[in-house]
Backbone as CSV, one residue per row, in Angstrom:
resi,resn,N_x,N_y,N_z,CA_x,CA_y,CA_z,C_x,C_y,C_z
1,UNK,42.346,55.498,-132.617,42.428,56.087,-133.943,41.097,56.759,-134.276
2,UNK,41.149,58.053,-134.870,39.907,58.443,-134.907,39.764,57.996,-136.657
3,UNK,38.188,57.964,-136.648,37.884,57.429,-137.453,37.035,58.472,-138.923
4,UNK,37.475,58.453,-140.359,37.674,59.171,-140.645,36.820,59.994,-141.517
5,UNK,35.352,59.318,-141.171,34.155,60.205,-141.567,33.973,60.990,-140.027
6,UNK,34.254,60.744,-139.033,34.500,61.545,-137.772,35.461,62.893,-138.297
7,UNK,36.923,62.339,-138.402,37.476,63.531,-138.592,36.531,64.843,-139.801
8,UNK,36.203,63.837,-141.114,36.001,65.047,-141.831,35.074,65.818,-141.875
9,UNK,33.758,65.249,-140.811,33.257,66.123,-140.213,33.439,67.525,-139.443
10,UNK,34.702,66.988,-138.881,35.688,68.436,-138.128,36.715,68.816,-139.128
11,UNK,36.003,69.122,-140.118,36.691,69.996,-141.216,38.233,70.617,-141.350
12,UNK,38.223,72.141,-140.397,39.255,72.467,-140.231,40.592,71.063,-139.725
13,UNK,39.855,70.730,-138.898,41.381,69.592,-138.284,41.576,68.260,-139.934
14,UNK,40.594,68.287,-140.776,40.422,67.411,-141.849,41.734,68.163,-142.734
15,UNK,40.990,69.679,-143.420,41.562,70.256,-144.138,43.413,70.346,-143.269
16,UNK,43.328,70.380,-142.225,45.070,70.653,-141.821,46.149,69.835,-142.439
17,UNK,45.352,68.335,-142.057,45.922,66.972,-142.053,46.478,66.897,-143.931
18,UNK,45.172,67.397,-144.219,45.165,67.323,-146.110,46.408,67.948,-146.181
19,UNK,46.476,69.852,-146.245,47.208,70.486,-146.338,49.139,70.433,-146.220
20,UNK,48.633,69.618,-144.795,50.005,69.001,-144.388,50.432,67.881,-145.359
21,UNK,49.927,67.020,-145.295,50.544,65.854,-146.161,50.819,66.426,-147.828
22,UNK,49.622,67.234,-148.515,50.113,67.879,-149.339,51.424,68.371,-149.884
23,UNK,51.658,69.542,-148.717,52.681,69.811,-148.786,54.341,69.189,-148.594
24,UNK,54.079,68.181,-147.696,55.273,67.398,-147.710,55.380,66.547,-149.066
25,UNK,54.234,65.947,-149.898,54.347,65.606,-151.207,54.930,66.215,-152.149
26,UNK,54.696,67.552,-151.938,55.356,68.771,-153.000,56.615,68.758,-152.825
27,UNK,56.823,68.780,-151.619,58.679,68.913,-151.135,59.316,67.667,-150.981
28,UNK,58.615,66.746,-151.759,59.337,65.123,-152.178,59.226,64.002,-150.683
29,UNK,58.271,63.953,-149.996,58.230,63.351,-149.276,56.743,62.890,-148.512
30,UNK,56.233,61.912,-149.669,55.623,61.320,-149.552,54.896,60.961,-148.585
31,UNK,54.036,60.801,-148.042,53.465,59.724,-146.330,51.778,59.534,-146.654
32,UNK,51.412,57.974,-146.267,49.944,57.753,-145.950,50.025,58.319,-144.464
33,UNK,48.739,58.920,-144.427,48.367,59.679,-143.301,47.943,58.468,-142.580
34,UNK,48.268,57.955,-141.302,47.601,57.190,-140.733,46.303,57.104,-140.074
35,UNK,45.665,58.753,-139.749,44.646,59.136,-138.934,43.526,58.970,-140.091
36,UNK,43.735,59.563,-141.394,42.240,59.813,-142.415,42.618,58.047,-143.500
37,UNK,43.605,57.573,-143.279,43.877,56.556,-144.364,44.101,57.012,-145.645
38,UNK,44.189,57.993,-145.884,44.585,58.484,-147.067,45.722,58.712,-147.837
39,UNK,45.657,58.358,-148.948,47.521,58.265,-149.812,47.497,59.624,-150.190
40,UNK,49.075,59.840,-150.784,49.140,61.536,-151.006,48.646,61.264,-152.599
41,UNK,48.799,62.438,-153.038,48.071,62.478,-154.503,48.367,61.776,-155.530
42,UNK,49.450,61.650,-155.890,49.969,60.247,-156.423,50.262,59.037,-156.136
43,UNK,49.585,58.493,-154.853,49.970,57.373,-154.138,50.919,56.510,-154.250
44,UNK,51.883,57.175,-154.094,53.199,57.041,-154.250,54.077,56.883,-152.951
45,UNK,52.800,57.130,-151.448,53.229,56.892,-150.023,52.905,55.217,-150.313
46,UNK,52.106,55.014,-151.396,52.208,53.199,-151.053,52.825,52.566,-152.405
47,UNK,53.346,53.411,-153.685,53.905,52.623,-154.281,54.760,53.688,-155.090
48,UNK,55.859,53.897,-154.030,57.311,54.518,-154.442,57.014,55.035,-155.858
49,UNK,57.023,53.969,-156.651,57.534,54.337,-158.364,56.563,54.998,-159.199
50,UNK,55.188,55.435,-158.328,54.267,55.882,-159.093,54.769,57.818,-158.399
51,UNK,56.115,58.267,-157.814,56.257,59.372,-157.252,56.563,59.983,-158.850
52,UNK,55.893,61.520,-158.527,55.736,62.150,-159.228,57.214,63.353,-159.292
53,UNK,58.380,62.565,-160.353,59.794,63.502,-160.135,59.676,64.642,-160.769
54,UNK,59.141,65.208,-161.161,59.164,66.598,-161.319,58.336,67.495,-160.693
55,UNK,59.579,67.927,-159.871,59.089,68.790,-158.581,57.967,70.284,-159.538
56,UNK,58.343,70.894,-160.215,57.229,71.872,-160.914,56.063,71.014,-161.098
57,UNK,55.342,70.210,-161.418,54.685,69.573,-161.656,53.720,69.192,-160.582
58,UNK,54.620,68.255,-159.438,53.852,68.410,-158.333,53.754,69.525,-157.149
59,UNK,54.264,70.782,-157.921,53.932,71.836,-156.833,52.396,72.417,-157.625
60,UNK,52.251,71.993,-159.170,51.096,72.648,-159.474,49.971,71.732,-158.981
61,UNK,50.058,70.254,-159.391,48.813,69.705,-158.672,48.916,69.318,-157.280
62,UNK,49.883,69.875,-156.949,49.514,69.976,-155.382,48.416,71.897,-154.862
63,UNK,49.267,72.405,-155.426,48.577,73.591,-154.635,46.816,73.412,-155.590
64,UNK,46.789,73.388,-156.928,45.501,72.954,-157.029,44.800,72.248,-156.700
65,UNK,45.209,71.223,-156.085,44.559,70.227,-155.158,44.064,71.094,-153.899
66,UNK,45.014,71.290,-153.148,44.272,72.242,-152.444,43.682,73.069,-152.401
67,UNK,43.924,73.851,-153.464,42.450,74.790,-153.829,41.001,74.303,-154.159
68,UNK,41.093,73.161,-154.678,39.807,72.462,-155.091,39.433,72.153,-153.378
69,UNK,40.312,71.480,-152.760,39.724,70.875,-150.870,39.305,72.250,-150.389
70,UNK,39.722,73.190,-150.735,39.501,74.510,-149.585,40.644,74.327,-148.804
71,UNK,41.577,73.995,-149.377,42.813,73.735,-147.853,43.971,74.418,-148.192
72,UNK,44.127,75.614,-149.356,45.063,75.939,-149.627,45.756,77.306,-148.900
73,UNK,44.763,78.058,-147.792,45.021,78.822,-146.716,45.023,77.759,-145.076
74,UNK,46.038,78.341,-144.343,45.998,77.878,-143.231,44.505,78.230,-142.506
75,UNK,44.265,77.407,-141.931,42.870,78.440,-141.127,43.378,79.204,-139.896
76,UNK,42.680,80.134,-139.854,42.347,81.239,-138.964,42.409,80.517,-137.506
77,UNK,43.461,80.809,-136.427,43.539,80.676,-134.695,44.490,78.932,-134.896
């Protein structure tokens, strides 16, 4: 398992992982990332009832979330 002041040192592969899980949050499907340990934005990958049901809602603090990480463009190659 890599470990996850390692990963976020390697930024781009950091920001992907973010981006990704992000986005599956937006589109109602939740997941703790197992590689960075990290819950999705409402940590709601570890406690169901805190999921955020209104999908408008979490498409805005999701993509602002990623704009604040820098992760809201795919990177480049």
């Amino acid at each position: 398992m890599v470990r996850v002041l390692s990963l976020k040192k390697n930024r781009p592969e950091y920001l992907r992982r973010v981006r990704a899980q992000t986005l599956a949050w937006i589109n109602g499907r939740p997941y703790h990332d197992p590689v960075t340990n990290e819950c999705c934005p409402d940590f709601s990958c570890c406690k169901p009832s805190l999921f955020t049901k209104d999908a408008e809602q979490r498409q805005r603090e999701g993509l602002e979330m990623l704009r604040r990480e820098g992760a809201d463009m795919p990177p480049n190659g």
